[in-house]
py3Dmol code that shows the C-alpha trace and the ligand (Angstrom):
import py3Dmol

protein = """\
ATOM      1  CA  UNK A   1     194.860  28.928  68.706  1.00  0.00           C
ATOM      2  CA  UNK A   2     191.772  30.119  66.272  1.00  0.00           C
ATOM      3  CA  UNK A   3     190.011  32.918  67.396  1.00  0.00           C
ATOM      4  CA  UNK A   4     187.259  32.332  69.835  1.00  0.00           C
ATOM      5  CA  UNK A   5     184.130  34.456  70.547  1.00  0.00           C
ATOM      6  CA  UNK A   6     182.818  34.729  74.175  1.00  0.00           C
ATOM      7  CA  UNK A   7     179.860  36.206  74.997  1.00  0.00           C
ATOM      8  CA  UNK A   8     178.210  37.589  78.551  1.00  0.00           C
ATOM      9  CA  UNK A   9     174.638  38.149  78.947  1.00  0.00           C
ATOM     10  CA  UNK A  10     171.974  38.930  81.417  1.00  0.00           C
ATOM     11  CA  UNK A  11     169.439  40.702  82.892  1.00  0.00           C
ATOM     12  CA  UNK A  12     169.762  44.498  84.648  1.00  0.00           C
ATOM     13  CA  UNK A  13     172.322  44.825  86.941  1.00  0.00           C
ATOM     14  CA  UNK A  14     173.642  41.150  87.374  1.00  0.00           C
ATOM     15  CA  UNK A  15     177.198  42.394  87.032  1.00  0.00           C
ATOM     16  CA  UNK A  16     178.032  41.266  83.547  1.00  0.00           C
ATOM     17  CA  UNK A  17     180.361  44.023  82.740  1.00  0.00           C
ATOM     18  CA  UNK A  18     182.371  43.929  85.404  1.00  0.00           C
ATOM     19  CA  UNK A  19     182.616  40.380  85.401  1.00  0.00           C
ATOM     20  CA  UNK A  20     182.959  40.373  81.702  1.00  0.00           C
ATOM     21  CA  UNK A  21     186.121  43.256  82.294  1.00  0.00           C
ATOM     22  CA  UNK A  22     187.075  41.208  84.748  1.00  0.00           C
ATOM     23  CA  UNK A  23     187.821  38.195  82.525  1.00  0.00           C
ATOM     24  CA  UNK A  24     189.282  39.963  80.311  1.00  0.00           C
ATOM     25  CA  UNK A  25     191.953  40.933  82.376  1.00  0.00           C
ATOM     26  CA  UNK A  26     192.336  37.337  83.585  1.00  0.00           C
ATOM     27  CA  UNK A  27     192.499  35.790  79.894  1.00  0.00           C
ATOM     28  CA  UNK A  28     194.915  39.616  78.491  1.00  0.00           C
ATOM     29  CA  UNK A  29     197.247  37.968  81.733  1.00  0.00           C
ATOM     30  CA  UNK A  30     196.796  34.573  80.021  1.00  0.00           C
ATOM     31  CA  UNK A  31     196.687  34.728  76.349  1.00  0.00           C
ATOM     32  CA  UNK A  32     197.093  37.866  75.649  1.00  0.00           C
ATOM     33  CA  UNK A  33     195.625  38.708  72.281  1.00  0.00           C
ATOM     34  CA  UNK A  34     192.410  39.426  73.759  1.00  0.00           C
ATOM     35  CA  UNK A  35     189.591  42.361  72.842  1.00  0.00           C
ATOM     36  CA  UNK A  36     186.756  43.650  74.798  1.00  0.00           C
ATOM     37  CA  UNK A  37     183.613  44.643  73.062  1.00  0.00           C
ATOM     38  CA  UNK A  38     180.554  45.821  74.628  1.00  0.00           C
ATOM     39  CA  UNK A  39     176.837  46.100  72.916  1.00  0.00           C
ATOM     40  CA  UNK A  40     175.791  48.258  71.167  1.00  0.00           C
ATOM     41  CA  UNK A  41     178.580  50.397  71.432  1.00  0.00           C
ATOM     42  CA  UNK A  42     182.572  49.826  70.228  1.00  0.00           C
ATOM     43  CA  UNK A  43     182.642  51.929  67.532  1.00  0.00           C
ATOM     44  CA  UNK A  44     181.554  55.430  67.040  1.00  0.00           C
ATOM     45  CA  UNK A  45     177.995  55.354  65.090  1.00  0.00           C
ATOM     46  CA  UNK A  46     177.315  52.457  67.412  1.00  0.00           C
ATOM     47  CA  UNK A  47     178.012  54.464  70.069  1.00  0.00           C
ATOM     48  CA  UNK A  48     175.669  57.240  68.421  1.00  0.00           C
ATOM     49  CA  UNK A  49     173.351  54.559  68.168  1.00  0.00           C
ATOM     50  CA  UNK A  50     173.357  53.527  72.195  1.00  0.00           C
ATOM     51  CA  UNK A  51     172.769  57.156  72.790  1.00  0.00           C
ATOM     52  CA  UNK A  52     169.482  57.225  71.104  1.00  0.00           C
ATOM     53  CA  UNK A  53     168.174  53.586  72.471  1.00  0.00           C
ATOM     54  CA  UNK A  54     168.943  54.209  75.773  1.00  0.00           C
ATOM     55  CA  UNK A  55     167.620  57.739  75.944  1.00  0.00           C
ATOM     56  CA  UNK A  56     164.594  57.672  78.740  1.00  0.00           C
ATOM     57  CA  UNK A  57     163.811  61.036  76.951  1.00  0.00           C
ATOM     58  CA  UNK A  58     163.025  58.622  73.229  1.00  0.00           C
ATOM     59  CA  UNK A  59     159.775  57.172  72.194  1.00  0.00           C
ATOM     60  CA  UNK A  60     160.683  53.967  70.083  1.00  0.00           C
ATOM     61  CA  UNK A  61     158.633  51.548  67.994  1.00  0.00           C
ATOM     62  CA  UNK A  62     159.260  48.124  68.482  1.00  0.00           C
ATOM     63  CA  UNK A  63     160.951  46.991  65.484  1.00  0.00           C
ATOM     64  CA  UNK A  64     162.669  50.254  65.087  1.00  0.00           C
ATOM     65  CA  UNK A  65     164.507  49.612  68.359  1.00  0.00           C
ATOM     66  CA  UNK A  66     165.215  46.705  66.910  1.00  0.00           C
ATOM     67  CA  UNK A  67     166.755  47.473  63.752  1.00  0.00           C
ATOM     68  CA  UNK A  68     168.535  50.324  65.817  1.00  0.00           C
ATOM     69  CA  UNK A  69     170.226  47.024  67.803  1.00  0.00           C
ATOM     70  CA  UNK A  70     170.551  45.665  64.708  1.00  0.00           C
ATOM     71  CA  UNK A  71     172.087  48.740  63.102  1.00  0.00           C
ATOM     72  CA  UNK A  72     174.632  49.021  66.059  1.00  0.00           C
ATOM     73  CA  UNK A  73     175.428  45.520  65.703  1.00  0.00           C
ATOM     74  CA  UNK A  74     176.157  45.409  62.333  1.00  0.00           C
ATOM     75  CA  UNK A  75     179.749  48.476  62.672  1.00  0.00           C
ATOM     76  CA  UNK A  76     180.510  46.227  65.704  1.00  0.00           C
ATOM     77  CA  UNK A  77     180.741  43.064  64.042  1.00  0.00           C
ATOM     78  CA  UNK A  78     182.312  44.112  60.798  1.00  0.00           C
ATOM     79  CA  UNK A  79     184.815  46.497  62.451  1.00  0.00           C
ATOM     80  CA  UNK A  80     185.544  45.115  65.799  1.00  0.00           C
ATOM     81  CA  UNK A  81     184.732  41.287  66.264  1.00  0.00           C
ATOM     82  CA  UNK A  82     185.151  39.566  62.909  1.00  0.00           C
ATOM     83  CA  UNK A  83     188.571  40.988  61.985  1.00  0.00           C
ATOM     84  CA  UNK A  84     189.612  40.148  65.572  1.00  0.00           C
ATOM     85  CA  UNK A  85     188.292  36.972  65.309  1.00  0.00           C
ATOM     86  CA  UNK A  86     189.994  36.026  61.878  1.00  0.00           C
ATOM     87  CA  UNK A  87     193.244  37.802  62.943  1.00  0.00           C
ATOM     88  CA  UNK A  88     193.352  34.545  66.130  1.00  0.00           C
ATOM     89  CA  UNK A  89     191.865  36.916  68.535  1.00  0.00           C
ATOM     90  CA  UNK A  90     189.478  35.959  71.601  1.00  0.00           C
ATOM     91  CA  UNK A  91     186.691  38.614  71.460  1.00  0.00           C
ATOM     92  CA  UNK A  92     184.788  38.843  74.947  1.00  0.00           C
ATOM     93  CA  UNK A  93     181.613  40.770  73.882  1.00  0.00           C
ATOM     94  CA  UNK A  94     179.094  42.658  76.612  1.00  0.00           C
ATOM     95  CA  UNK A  95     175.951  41.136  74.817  1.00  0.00           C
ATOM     96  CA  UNK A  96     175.273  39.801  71.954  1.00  0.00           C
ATOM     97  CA  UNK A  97     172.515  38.567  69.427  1.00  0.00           C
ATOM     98  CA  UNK A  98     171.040  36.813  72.714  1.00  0.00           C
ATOM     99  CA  UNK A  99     169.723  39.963  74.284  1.00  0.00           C
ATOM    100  CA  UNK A 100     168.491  41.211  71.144  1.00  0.00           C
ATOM    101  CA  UNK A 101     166.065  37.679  71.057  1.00  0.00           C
ATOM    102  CA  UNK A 102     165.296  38.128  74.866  1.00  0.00           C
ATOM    103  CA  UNK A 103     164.738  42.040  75.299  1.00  0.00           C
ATOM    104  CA  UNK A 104     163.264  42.932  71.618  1.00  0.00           C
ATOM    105  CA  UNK A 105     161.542  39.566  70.887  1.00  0.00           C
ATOM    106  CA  UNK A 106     160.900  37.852  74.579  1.00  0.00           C
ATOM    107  CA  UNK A 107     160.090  41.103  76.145  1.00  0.00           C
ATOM    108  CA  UNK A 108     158.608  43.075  73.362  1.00  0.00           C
ATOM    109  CA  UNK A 109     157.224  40.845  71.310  1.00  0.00           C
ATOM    110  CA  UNK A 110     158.889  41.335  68.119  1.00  0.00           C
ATOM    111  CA  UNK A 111     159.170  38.069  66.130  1.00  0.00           C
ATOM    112  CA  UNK A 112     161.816  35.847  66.965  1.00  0.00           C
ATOM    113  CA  UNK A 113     162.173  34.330  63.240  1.00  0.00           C
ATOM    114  CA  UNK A 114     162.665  38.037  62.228  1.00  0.00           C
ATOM    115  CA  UNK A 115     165.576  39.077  64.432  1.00  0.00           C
ATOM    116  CA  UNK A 116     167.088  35.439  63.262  1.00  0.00           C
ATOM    117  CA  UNK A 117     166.486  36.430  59.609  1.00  0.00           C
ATOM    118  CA  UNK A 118     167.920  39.968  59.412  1.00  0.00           C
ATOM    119  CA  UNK A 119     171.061  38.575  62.075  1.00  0.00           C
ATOM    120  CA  UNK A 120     171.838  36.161  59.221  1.00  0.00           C
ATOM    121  CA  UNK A 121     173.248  38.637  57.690  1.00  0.00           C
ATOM    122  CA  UNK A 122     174.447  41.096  59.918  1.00  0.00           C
ATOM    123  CA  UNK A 123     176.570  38.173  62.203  1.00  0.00           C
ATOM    124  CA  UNK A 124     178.118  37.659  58.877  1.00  0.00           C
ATOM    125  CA  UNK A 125     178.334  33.726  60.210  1.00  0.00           C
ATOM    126  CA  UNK A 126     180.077  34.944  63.511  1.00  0.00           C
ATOM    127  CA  UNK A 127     178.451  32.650  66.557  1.00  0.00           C
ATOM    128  CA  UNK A 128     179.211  32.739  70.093  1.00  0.00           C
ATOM    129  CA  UNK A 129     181.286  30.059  70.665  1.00  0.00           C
ATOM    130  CA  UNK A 130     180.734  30.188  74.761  1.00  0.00           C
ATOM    131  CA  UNK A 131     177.845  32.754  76.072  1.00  0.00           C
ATOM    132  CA  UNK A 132     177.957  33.315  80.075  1.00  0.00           C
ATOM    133  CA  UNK A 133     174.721  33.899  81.377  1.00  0.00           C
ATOM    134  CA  UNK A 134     174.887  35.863  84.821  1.00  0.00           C
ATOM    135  CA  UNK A 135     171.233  34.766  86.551  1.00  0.00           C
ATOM    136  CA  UNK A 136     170.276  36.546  89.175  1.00  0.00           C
ATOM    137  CA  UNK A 137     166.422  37.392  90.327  1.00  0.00           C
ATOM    138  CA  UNK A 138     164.799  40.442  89.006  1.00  0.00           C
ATOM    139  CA  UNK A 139     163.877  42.638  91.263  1.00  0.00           C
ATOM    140  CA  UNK A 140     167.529  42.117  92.914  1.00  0.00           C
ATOM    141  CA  UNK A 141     169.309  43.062  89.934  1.00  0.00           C
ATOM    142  CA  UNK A 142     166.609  46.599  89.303  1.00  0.00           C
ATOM    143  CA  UNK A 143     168.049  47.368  93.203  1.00  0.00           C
ATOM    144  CA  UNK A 144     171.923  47.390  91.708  1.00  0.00           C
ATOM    145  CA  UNK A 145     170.843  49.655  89.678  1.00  0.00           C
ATOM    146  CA  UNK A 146     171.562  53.395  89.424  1.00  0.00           C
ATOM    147  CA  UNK A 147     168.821  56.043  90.775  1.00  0.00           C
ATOM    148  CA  UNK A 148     168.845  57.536  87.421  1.00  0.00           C
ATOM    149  CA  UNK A 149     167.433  54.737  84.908  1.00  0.00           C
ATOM    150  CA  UNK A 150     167.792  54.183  81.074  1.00  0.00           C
ATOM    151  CA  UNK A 151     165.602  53.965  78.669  1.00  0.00           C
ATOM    152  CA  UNK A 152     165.293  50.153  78.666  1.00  0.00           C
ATOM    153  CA  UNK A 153     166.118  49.475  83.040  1.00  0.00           C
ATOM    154  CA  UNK A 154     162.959  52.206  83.250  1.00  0.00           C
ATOM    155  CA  UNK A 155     160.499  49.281  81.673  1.00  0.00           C
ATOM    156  CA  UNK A 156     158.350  47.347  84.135  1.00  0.00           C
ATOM    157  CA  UNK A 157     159.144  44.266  86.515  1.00  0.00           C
ATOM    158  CA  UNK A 158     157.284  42.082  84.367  1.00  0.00           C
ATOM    159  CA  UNK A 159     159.061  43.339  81.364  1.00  0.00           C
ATOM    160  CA  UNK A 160     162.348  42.101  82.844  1.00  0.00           C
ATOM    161  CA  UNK A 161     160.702  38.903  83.995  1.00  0.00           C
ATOM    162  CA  UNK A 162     160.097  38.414  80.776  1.00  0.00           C
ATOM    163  CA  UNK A 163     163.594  39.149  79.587  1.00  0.00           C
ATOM    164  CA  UNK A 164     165.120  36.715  82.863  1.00  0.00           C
ATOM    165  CA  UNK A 165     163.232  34.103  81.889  1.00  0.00           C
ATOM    166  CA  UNK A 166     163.818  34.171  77.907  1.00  0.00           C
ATOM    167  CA  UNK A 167     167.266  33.867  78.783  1.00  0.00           C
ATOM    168  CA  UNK A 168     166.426  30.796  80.833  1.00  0.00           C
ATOM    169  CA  UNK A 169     164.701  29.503  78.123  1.00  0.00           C
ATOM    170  CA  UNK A 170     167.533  29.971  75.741  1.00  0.00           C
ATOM    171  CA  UNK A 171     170.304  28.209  77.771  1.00  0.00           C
ATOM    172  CA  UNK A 172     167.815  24.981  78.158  1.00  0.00           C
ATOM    173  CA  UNK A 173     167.890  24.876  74.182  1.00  0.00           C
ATOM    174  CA  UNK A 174     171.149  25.636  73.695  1.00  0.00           C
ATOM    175  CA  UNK A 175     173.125  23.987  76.964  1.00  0.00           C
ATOM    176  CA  UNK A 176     176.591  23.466  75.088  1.00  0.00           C
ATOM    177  CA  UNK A 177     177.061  27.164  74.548  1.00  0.00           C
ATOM    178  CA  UNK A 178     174.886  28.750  77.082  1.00  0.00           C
ATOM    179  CA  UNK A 179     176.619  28.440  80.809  1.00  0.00           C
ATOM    180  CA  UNK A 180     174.610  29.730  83.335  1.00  0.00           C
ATOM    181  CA  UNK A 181     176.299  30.913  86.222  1.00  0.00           C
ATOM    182  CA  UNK A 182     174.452  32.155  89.448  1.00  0.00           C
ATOM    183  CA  UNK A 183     175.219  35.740  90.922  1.00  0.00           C
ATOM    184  CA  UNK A 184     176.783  35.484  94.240  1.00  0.00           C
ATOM    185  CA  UNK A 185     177.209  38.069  96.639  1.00  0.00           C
ATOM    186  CA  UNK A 186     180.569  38.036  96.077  1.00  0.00           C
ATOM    187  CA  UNK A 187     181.711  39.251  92.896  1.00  0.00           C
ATOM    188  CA  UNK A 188     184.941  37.285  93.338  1.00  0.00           C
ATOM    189  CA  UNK A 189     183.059  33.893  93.776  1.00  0.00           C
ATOM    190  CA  UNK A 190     181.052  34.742  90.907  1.00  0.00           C
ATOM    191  CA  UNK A 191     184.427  35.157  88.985  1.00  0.00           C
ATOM    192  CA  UNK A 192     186.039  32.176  90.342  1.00  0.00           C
ATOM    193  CA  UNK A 193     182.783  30.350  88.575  1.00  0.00           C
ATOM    194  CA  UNK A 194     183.506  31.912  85.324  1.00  0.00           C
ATOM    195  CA  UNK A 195     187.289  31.140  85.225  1.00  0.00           C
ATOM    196  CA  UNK A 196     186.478  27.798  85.593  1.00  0.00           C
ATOM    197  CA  UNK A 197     183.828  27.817  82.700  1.00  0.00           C
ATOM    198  CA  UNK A 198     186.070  29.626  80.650  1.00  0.00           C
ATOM    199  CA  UNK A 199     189.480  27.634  81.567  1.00  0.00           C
ATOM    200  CA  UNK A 200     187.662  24.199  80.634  1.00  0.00           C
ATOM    201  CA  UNK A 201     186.236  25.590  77.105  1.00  0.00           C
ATOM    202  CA  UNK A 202     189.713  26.774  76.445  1.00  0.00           C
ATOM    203  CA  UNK A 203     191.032  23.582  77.476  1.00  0.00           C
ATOM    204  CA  UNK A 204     189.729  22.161  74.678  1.00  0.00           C
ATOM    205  CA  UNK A 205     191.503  24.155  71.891  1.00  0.00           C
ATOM    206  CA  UNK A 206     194.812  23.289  73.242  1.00  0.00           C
TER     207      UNK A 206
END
"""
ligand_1 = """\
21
TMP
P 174.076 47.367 78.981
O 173.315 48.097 80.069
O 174.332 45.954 79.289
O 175.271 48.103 78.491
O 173.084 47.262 77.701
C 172.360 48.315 77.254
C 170.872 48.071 77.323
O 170.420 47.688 76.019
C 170.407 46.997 78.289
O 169.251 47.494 78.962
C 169.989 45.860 77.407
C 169.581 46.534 76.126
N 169.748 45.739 74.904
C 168.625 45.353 74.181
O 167.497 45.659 74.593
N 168.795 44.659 73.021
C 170.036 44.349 72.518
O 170.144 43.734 71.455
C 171.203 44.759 73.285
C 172.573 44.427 72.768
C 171.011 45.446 74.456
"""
view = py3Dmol.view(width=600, height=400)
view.addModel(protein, "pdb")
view.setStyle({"model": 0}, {"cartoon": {"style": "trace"}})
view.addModel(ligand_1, "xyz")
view.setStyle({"model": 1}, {"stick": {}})
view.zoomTo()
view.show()
């Protein structure tokens, strides 16, 4: 089978990486030639590079924070996920382009046809083929959350309303790749859910 590129996204504390480690154990059982990713991070600058955006102690301008996602984005992709990809790998990625549209441009304001423009070249043509989108309300997700807050969780409720409902907006325009899934309770029904998303895209590759 080709490589295939799954993303996960979502708002704060909806669960996405441990449901996106999770399914990576499931498909490493399955498959096998599977690689986790998570954003920005993967490879040491971009790891440097998370440091400084998530940093509560960091004043940063808009469209630097941007670039910086941007930046991080572009090790990742040339070292991690495009040579997995091309090598018949199935790359599950913690974010993605996505959450650079919904936090930066949704949620900041930064223009949307920018991020698209500079992405063109840093995606180097690499698309999620299947994005998971873990929905769960707002000020539900902020209460997962850790006492001590990043940079980005510290921003206000409306701020992440913002960001929940961008992603909304992006899985009405783009239905074929964007599955929503619902946060249960349970973080084994919410897996189940997944599976069953990810076992019928896979299906289809056969
Ligand atoms: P994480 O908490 O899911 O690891 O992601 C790190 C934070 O960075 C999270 O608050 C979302 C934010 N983020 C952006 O604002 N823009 C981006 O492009 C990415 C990838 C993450």
């Amino acid at each position: 089978m080709k490589g295939k590129f799954i993303t996960f996204e979502g708002s704060e504390g909806c669960g996405k990486s441990t449901q996106s480690k999770l399914l990576y154990e499931y498909l490493k059982r399955k498959v096998k030639r599977v690689v986790y990713v998570r954003e920005p991070g993967g490879t040491k600058v971009s790891e440097k590079i998370r440091r400084i955006l998530l940093d509560p102690k960091n004043t940063i301008n808009p469209l630097c924070e941007t670039l910086l996602y941007m930046a991080a984005r572009a090790e990742t992709v040339s070292q991690l996920v495009k040579p997995a990809i091309l090598k018949g790998y199935i790359v599950i990625c913690d974010r993605f382009l996505d959450s650079t549209v919904v936090y930066q441009g949704f949620g900041l304001g930064v223009d949307i046809g920018f991020i698209y423009n500079i992405a063109r070249s840093i995606t180097a043509g690499i698309k999620p083929d299947l994005t998971i989108l873990l929905d769960l309300p707002v000020a539900k997700g902020l209460r997962h959350r850790r006492f001590i807050k990043d940079r980005i969780e510290k921003r206000s409720l409306s701020y992440h309303q913002r960001v929940r409902k961008g992603y909304l907006r992006l899985a009405r325009q783009e239905p074929e790749r964007i599955k929503v899934i619902k946060v249960k309770q349970d973080k084994y029904k919410t897996q189940k859910e997944i599976k069953l998303v990810v076992d019928r895209f896979l299906e289809k590759y056969r």
